[in-house]
PDB file as gemmi writes it, atoms N, CA and C in Angstrom:
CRYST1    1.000    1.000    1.000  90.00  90.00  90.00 P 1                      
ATOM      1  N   UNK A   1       0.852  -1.175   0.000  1.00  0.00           N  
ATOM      2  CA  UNK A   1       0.000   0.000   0.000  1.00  0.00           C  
ATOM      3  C   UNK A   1       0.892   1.230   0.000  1.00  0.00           C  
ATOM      4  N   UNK A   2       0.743   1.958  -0.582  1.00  0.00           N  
ATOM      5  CA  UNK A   2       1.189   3.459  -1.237  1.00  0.00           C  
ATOM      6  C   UNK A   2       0.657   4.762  -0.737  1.00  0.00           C  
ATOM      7  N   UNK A   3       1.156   5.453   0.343  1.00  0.00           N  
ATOM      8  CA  UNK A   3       0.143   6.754   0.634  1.00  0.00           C  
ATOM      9  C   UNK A   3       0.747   7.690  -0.988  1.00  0.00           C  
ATOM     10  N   UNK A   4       1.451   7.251  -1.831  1.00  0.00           N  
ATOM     11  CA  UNK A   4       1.548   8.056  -2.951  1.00  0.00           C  
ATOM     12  C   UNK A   4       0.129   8.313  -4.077  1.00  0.00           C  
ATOM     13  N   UNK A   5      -0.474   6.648  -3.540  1.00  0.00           N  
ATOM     14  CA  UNK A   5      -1.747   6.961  -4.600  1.00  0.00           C  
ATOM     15  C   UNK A   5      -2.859   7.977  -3.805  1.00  0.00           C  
ATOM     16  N   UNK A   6      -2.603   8.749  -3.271  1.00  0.00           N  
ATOM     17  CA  UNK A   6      -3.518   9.679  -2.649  1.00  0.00           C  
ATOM     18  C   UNK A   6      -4.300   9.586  -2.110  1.00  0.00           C  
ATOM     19  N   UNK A   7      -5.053   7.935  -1.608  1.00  0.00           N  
ATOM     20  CA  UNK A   7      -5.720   7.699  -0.766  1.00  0.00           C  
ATOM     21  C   UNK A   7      -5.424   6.041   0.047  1.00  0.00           C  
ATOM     22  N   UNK A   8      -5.700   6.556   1.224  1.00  0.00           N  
ATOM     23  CA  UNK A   8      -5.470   5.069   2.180  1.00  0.00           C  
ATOM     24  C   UNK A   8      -6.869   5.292   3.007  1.00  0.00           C  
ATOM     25  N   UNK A   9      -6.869   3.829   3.666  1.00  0.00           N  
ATOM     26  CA  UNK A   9      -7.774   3.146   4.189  1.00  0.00           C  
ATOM     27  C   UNK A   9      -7.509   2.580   5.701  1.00  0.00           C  
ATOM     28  N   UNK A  10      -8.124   3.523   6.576  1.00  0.00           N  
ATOM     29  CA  UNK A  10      -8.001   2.780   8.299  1.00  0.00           C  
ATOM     30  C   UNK A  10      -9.019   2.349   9.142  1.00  0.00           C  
ATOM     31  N   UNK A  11      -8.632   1.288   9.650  1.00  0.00           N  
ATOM     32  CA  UNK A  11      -9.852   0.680  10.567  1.00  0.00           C  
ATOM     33  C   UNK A  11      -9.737   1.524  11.933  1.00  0.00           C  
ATOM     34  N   UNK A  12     -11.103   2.450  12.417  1.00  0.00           N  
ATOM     35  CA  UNK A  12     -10.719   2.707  13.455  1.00  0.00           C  
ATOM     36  C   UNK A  12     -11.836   2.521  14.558  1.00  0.00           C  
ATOM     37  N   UNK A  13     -11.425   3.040  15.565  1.00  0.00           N  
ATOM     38  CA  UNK A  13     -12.322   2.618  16.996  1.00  0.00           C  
ATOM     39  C   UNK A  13     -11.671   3.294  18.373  1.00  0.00           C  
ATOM     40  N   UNK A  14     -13.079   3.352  19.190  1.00  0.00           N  
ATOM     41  CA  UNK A  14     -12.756   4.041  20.204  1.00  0.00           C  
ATOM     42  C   UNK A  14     -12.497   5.520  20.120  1.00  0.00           C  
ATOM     43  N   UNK A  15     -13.656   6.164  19.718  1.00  0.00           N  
ATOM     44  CA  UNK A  15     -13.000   7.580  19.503  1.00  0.00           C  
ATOM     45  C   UNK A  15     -13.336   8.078  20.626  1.00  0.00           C  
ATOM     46  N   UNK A  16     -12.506   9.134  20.525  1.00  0.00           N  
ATOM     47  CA  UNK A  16     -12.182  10.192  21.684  1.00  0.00           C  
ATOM     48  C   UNK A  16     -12.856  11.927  21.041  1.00  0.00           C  
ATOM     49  N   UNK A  17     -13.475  11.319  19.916  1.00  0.00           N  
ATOM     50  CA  UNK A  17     -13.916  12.718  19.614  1.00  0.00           C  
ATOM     51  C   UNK A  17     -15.683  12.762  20.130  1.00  0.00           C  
ATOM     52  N   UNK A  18     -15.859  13.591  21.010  1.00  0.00           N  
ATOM     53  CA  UNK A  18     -17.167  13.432  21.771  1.00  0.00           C  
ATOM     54  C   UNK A  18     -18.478  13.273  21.162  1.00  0.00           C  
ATOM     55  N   UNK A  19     -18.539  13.935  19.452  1.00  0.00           N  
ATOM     56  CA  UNK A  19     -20.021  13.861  18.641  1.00  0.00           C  
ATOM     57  C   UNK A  19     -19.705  12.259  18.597  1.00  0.00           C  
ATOM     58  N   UNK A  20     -18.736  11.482  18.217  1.00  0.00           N  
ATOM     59  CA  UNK A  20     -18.487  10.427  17.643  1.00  0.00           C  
ATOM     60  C   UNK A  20     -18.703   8.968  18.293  1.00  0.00           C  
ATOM     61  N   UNK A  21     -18.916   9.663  20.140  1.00  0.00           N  
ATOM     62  CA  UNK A  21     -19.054   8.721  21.110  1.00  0.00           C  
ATOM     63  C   UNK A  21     -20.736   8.187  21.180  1.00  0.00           C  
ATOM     64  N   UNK A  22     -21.541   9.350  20.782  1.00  0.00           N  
ATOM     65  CA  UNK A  22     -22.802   9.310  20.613  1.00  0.00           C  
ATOM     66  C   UNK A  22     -23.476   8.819  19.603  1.00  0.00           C  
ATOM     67  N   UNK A  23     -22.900   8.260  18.726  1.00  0.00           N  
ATOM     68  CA  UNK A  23     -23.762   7.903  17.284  1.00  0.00           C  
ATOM     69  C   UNK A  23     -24.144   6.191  18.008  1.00  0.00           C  
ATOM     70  N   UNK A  24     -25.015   6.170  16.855  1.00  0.00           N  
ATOM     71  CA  UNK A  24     -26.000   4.812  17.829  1.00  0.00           C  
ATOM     72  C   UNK A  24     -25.029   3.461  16.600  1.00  0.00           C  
ATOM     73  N   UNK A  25     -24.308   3.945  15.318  1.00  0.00           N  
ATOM     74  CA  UNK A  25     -23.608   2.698  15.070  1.00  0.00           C  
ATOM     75  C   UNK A  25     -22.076   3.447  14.869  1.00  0.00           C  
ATOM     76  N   UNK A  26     -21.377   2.726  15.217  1.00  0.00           N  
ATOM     77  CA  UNK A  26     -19.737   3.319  15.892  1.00  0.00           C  
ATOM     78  C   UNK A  26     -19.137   3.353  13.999  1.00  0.00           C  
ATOM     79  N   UNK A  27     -18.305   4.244  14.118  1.00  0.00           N  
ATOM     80  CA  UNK A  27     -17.126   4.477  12.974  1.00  0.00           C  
ATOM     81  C   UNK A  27     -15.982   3.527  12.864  1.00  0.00           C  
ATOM     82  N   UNK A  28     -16.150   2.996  11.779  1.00  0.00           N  
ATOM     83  CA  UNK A  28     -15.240   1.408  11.943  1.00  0.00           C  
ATOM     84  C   UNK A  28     -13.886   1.910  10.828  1.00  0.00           C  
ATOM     85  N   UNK A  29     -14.517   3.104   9.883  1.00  0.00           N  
ATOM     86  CA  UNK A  29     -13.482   2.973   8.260  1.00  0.00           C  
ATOM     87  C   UNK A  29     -13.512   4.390   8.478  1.00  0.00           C  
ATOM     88  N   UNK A  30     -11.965   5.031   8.010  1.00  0.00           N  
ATOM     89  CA  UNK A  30     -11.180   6.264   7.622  1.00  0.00           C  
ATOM     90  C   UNK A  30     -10.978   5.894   6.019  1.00  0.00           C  
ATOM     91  N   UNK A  31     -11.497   7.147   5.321  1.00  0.00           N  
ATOM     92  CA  UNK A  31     -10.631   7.250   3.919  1.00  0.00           C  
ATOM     93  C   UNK A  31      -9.857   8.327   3.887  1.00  0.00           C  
ATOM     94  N   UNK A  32      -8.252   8.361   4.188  1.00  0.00           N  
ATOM     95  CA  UNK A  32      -7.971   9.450   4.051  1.00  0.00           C  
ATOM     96  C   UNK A  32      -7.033   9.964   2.423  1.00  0.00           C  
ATOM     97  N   UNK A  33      -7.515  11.085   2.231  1.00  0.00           N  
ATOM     98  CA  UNK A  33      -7.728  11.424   0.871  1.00  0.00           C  
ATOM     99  C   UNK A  33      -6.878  13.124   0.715  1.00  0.00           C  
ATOM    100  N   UNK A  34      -5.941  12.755   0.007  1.00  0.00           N  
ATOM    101  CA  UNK A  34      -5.051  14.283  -0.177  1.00  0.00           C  
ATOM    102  C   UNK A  34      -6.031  15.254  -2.141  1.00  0.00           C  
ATOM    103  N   UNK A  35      -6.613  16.354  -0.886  1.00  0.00           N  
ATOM    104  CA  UNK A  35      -7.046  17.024  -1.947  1.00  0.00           C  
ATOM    105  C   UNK A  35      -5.837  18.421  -2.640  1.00  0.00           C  
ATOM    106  N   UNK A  36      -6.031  18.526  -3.546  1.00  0.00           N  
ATOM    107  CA  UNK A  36      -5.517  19.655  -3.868  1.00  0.00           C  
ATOM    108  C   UNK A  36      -6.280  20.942  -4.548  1.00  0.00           C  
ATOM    109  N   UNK A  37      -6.297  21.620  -4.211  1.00  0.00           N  
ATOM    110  CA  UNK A  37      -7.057  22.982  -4.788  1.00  0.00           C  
ATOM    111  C   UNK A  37      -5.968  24.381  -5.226  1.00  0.00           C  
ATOM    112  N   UNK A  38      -5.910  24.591  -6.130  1.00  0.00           N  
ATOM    113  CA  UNK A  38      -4.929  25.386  -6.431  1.00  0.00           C  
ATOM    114  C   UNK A  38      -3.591  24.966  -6.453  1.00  0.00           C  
ATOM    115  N   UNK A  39      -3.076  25.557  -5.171  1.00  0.00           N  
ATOM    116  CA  UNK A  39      -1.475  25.754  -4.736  1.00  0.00           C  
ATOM    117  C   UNK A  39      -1.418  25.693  -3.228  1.00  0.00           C  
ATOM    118  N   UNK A  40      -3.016  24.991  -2.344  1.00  0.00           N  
ATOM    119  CA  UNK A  40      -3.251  24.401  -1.431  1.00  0.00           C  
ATOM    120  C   UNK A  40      -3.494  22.714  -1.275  1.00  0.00           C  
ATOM    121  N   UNK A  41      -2.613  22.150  -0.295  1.00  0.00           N  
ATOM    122  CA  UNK A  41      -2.701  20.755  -0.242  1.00  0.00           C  
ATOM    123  C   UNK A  41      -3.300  20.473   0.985  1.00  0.00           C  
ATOM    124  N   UNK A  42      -4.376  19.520   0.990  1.00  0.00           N  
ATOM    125  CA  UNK A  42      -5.568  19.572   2.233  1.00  0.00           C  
ATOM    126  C   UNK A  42      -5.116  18.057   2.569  1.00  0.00           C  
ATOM    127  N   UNK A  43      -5.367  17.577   3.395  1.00  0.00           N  
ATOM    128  CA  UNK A  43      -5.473  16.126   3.692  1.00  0.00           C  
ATOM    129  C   UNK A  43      -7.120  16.303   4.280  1.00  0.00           C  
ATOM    130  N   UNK A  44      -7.814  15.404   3.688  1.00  0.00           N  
ATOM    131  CA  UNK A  44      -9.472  14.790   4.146  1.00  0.00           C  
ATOM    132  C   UNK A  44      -9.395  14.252   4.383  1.00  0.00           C  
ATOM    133  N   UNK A  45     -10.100  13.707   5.630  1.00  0.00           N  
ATOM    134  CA  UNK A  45     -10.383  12.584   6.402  1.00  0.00           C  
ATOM    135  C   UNK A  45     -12.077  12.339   6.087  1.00  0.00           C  
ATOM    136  N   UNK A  46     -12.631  11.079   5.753  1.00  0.00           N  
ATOM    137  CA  UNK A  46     -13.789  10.947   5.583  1.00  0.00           C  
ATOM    138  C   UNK A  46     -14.075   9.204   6.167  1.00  0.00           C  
ATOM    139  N   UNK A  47     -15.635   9.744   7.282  1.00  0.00           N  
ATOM    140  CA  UNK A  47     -15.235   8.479   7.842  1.00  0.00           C  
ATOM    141  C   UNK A  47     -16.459   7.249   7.431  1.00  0.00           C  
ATOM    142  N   UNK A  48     -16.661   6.384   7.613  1.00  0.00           N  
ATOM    143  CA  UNK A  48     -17.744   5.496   7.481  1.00  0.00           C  
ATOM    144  C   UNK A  48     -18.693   4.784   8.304  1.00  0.00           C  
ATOM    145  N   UNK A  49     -19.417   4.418   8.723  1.00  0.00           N  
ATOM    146  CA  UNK A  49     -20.299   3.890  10.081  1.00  0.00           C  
ATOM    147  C   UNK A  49     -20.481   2.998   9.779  1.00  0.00           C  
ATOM    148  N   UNK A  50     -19.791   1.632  11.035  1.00  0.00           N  
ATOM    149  CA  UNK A  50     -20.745   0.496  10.858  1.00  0.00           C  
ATOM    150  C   UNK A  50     -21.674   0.028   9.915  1.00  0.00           C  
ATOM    151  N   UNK A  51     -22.702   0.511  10.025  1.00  0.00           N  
ATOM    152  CA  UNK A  51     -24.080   0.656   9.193  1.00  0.00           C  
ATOM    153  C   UNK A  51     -24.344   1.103   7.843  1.00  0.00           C  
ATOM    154  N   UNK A  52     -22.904   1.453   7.421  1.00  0.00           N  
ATOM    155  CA  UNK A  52     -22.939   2.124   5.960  1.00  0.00           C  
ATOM    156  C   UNK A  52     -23.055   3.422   5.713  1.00  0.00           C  
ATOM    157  N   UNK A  53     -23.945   4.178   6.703  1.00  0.00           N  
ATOM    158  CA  UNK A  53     -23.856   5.346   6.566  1.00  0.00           C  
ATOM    159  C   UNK A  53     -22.742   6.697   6.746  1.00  0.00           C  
ATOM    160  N   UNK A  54     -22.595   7.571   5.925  1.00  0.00           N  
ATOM    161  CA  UNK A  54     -21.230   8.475   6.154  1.00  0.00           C  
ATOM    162  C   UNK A  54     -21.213   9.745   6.964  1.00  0.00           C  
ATOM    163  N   UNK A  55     -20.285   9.467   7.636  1.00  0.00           N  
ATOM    164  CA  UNK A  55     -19.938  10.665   8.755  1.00  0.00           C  
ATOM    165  C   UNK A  55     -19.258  11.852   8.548  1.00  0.00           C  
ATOM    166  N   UNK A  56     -19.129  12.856   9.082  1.00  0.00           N  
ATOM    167  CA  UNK A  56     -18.575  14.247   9.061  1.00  0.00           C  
ATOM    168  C   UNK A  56     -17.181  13.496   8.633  1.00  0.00           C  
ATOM    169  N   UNK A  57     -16.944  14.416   7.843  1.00  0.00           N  
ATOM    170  CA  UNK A  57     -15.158  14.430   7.275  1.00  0.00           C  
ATOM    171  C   UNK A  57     -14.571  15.681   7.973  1.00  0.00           C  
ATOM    172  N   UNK A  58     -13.556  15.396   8.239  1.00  0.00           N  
ATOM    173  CA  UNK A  58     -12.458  16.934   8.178  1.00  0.00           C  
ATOM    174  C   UNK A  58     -11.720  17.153   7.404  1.00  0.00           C  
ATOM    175  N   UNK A  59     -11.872  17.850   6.973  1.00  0.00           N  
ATOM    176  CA  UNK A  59     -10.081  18.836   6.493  1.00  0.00           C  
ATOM    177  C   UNK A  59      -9.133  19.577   6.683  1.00  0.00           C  
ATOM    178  N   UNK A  60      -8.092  19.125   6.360  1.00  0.00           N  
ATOM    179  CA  UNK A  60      -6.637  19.668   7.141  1.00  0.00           C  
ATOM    180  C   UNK A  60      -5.900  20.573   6.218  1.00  0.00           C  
ATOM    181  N   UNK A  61      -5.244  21.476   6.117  1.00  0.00           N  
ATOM    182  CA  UNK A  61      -4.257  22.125   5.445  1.00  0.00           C  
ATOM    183  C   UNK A  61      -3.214  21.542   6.246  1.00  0.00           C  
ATOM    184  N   UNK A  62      -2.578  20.398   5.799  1.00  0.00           N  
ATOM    185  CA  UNK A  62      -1.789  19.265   5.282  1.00  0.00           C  
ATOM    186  C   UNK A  62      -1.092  18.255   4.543  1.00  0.00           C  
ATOM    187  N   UNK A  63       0.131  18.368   4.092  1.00  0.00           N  
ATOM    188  CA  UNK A  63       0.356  17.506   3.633  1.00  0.00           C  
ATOM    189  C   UNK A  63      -0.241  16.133   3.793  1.00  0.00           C  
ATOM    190  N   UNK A  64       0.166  15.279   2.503  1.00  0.00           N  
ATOM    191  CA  UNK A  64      -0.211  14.086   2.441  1.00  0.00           C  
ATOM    192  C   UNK A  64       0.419  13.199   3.323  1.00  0.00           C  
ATOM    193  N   UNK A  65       0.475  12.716   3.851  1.00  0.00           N  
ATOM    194  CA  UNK A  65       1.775  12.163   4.302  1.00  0.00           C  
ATOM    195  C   UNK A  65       1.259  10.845   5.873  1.00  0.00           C  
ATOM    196  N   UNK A  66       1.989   9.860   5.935  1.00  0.00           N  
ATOM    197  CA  UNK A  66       1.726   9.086   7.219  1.00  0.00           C  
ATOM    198  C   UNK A  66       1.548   9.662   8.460  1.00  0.00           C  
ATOM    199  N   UNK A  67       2.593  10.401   8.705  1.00  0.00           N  
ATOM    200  CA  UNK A  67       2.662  11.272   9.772  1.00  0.00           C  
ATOM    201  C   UNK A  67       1.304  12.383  10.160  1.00  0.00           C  
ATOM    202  N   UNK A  68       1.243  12.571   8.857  1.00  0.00           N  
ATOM    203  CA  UNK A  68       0.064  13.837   9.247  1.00  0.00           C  
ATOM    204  C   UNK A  68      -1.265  13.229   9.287  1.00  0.00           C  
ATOM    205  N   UNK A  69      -1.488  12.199   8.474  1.00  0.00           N  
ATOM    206  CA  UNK A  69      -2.742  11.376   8.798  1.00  0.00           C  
ATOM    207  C   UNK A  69      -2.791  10.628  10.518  1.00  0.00           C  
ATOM    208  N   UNK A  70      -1.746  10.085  10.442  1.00  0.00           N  
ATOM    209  CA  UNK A  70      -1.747   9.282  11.798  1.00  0.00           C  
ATOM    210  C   UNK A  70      -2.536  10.601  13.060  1.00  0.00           C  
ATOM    211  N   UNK A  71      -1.334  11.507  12.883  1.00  0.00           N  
ATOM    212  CA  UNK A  71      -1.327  12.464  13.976  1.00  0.00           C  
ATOM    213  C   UNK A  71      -2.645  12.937  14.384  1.00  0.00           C  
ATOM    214  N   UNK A  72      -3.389  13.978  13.073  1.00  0.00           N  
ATOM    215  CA  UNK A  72      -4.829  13.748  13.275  1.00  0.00           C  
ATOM    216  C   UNK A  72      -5.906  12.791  13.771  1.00  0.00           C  
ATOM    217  N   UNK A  73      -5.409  11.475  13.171  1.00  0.00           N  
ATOM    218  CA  UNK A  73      -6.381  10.442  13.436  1.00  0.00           C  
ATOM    219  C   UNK A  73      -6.417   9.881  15.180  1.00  0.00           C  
ATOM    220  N   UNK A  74      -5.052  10.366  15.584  1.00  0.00           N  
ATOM    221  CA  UNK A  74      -5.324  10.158  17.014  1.00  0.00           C  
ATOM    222  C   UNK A  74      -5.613  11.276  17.845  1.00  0.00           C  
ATOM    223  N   UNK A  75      -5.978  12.119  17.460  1.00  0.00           N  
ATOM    224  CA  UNK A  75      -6.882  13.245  18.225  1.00  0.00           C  
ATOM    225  C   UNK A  75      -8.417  12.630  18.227  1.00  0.00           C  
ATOM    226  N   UNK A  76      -8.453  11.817  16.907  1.00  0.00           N  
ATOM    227  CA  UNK A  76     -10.247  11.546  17.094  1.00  0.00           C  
ATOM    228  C   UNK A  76     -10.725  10.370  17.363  1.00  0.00           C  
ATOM    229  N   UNK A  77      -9.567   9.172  17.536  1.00  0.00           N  
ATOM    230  CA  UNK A  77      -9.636   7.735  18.261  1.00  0.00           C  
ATOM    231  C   UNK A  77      -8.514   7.117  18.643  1.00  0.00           C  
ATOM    232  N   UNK A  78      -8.932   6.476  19.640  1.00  0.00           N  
ATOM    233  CA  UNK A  78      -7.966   5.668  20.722  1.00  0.00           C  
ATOM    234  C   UNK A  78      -7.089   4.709  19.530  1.00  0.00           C  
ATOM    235  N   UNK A  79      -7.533   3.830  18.805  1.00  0.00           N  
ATOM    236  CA  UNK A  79      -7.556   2.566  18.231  1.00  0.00           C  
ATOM    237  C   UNK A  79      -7.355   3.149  16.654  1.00  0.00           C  
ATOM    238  N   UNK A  80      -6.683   3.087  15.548  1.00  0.00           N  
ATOM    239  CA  UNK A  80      -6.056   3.096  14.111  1.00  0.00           C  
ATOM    240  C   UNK A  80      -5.194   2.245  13.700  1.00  0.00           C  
ATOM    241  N   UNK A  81      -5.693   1.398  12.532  1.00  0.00           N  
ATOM    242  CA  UNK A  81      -4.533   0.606  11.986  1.00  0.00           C  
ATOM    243  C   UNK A  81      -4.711   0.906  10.275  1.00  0.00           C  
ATOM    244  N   UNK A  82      -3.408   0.950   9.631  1.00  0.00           N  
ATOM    245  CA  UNK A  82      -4.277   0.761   8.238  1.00  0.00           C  
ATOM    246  C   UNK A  82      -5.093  -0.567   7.982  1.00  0.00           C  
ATOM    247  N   UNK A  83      -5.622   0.122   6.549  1.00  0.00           N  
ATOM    248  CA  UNK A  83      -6.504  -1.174   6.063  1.00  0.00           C  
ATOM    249  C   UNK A  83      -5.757  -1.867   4.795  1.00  0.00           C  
ATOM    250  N   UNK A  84      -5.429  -3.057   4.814  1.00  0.00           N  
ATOM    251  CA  UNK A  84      -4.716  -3.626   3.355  1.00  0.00           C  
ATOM    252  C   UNK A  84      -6.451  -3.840   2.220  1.00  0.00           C  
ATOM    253  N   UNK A  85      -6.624  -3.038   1.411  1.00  0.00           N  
ATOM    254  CA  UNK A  85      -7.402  -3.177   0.446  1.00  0.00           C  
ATOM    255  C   UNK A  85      -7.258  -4.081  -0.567  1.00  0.00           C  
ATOM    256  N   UNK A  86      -7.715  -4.865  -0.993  1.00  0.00           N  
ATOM    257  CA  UNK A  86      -7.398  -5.669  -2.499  1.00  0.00           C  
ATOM    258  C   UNK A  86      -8.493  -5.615  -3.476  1.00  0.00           C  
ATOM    259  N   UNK A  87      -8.371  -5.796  -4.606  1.00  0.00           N  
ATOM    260  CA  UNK A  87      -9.191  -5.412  -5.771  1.00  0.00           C  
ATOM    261  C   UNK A  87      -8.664  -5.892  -6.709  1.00  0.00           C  
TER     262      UNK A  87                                                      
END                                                                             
């Protein structure tokens, strides 16, 4: 897996972000996704529910990068691993 192809995939759990403690089916999947707009580089975080349904994303004025995904992602849960995707 490549954070070069501009998007990765994390299993997560246990969040620590307080809207996120309250949803009635828990956030299991991170897509995180490097946008670019102009001569600004964003890192998005977009998350997934249990249940299929999709949750608030954030966006970062951030590089793409392991570091900067990780870092964020543990402000908003205890628990992150990547996801190995196949297709």
């Amino acid at each position: 897996m490549s954070y070069k192809n501009n998007i990765v995939f994390f299993n997560v759990s246990g969040p620590l972000y307080e809207p996120y403690q309250k949803l009635d089916s828990p956030i299991v999947r991170c897509a995180a996704k490097k946008i670019q707009i102009e001569s600004v580089s964003l890192l998005n975080l977009e998350f997934l529910q249990e249940d299929g349904t999709e949750e608030q994303s954030f966006s970062f004025e951030l590089g793409f990068s392991k570091k900067n995904i990780e870092q964020e992602l543990g402000k908003l849960f205890k628990n992150f691993s990547l996801q190995i995707v196949t297709s």
